[in-house]
C-alpha positions, -999 to +999 in steps of 0.1 A: -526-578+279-515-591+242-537-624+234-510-646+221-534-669+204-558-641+186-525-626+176-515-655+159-547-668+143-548-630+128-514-638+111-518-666+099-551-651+082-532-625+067-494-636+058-475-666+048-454-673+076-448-709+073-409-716+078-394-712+037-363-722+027-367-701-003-373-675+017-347-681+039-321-675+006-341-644-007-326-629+031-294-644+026-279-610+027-296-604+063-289-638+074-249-636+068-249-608+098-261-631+121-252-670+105-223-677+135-252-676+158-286-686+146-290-720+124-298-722+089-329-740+101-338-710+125-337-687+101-358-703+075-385-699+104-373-661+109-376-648+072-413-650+067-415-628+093-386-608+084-399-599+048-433-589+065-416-569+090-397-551+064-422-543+041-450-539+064-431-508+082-424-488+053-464-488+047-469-477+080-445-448+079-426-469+108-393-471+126-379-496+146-354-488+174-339-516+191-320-523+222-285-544+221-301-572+245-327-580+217-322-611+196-301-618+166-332-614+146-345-580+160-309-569+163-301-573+122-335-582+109-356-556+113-340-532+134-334-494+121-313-484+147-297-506+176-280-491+203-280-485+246-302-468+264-286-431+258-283-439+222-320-451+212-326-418+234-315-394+215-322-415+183-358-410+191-357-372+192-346-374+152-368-401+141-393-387+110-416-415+110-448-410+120-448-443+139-423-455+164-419-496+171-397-497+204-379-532+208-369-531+242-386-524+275-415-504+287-395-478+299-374-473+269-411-469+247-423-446+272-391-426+270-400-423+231-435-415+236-418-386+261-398-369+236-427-379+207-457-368+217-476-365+185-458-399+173-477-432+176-450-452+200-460-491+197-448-513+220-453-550+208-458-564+245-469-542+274-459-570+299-423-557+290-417-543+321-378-542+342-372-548+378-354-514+380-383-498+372-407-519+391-384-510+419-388-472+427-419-451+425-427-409+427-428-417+463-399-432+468-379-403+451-398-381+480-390-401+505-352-396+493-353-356+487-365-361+520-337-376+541-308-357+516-328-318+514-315-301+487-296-330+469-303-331+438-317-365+419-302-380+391-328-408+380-319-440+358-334-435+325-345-474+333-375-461+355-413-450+346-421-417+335-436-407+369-402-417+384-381-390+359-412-360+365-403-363+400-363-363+392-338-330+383-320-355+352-320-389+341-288-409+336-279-439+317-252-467+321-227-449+301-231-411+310-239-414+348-206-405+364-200-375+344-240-367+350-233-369+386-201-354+386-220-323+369-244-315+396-235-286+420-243-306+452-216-326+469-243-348+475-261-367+448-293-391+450-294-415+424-324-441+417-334-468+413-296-486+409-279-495+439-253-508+423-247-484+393-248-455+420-220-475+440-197-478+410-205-443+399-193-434+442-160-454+431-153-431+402-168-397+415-156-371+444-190-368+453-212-381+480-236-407+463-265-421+481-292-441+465-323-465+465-319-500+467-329-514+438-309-541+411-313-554+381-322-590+380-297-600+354-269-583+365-272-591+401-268-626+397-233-627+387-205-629+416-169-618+418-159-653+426-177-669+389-152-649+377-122-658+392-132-690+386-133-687+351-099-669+351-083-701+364-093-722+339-090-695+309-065-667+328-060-647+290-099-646+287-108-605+289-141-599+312-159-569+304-188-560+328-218-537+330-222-513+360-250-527+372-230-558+383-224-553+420-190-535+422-172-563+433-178-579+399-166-548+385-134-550+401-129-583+387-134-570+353-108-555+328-130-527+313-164-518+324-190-501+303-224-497+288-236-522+261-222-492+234-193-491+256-194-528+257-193-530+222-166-506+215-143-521+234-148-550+216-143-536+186-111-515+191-093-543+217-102-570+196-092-596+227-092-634+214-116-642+238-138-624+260-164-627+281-191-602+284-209-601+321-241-586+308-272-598+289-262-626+272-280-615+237-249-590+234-225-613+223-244-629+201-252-595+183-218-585+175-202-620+168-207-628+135-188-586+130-161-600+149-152-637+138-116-635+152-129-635+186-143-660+207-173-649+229-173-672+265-210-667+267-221-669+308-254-662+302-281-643+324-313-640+301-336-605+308-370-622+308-388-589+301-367-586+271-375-620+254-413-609+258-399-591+224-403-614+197-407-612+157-443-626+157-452-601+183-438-570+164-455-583+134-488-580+150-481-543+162-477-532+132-504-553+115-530-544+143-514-508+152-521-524+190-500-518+223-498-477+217-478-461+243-497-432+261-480-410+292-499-383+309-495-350+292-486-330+327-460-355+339-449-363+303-438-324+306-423-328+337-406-361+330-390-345+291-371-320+312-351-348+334-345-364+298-337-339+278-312-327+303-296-354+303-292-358+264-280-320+264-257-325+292-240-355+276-237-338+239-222-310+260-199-332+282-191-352+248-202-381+262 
């Protein structure tokens, strides 16, 4: 467990991270990506640890991958590559650092470490975890292949590593109906999503059945918040994530990963949307789209916030919170990933 306070008493022995206006305007050029959403007077605490960031990361040979739920900061700051789950994915199989900082969840480092294993994979706070992937265990795929014999198991890639060793291919939000539609079994067990593998039933001729699990930000929101909202705004465009329960989704008019998300956004252009997912999303791609007015309902992912700039700073200062999978089910679990990133260049998706 990271020890917040010897974490920061070892910063502040070795940088200057007092909040700088003068640093603040030496990032100017950072701090116009994110200005319609951060304060002048939050960013002149951000900088100092921006600059340290930066420059600390090309000494250590390091890359930072981060997900589209982190914060402004993470998301323009210091991030080399933002993206969904697929994305940072196959992002990780072409990074040439030696040292890999994952900005997201545990899952997402451990699916780095996976596809990395001579890389050093840091993870600035193991307590980073996801209710998805708290939800299901190697067991619990068993007890699945069980009831359905001979149905194949297409696994979230939000689950632990034991969880894809024990699965036939991983999935993610924006490739799992055509993953599913690809198996040769009518029948298809997916885990850990309840509702992803109910949406992903909606769209597919097969026979989907599944594990009960949810994600805790996404199961919150309800079909009638949103009509709601489309009474009092009724030109407002609601985009939702498929882990929202399906009759969410079928109050939505588009539904998609957060790249999907985000490039639906971009093309539609809509004068105001609202995005039913992790409420750091719109606040990522604002400032990129200033003709558009994000309605910002907002469900915070507690594991994500654990991700913060002071706490990145110390992983690469300390080299702490390495990422280590068991080589045997590290084996197992690459195969159920890296089918799934062939399948999808494959199915162009």
């Amino acid at each position: 467990m990271l020890d917040l306070n010897h974490a920061k008493a070892t910063l502040d022995a070795h940088y200057d991270l007092a909040p700088s206006l003068e640093k603040a305007e030496a990032t100017k050029d950072i701090y116009d990506k994110m200005d319609r959403v951060v304060s002048p007077a939050d960013w002149a605490i951000f900088a100092p640890y921006v600059i340290e960031i930066n420059r600390l990361k090309k000494e250590r040979n390091a890359f930072i991958l981060a997900h589209n739920y982190m914060t402004p900061e993470i998301y323009h700051g210091i991030a080399d590559f933002v993206g969904d789950s697929l994305q940072l994915a196959i992002k990780a199989t072409e990074v040439e650092e030696d040292v890999i900082v994952q900005c997201g969840v545990h899952f997402m480092a451990e699916t780095s470490k996976i596809l990395n294993p001579s890389k050093t994979v840091l993870m600035p706070d193991m307590a980073a975890g996801c209710s998805l992937a708290e939800s299901i265990t190697a067991e619990g795929v068993a007890e699945m292949r069980a009831k359905y014999p001979g149905a194949p198991v297409v696994s979230y890639v939000n689950t632990t590593a034991e969880v894809k060793a024990a699965s036939d291919i991983c999935c993610t939000s924006s490739n799992a109906v055509q993953i599913v539609d690809a198996m040769e079994s009518d029948t298809v067990i997916m885990t850990p999503d309840q509702f992803l593998a109910q949406n992903v039933a909606n769209q597919s001729k097969k026979k989907v059945v599944f594990w009960e699990g949810s994600c805790i930000v996404h199961e919150l929101y309800t079909p009638e918040d949103l009509r709601a909202y489309r009474e009092l705004q009724p030109d407002t465009k609601i985009i939702a994530h498929p882990e929202c329960t399906p009759a969410v989704v079928a109050e939505a008019d588009f539904t998609g990963s957060t790249s999907g998300i985000i490039n639906w956004v971009e093309t539609n252009r809509p004068e105001e949307v609202m995005l039913v997912t992790e409420c750091s999303m719109a606040a990522n791609i604002s400032d990129s789209l200033p003709d558009v007015n994000f309605a910002k309902p907002c469900n915070m992912c507690p594991y994500m916030k654990k991700i913060t700039l002071e706490k990145i700073l110390y992983a690469l200062h300390s080299m702490e919170g390495a990422v280590e999978v068991e080589p045997a089910m590290a084996e197992k679990a690459k195969l159920a990933v890296t089918r799934m990133i062939d399948l999808s260049k494959q199915l162009n998706v």
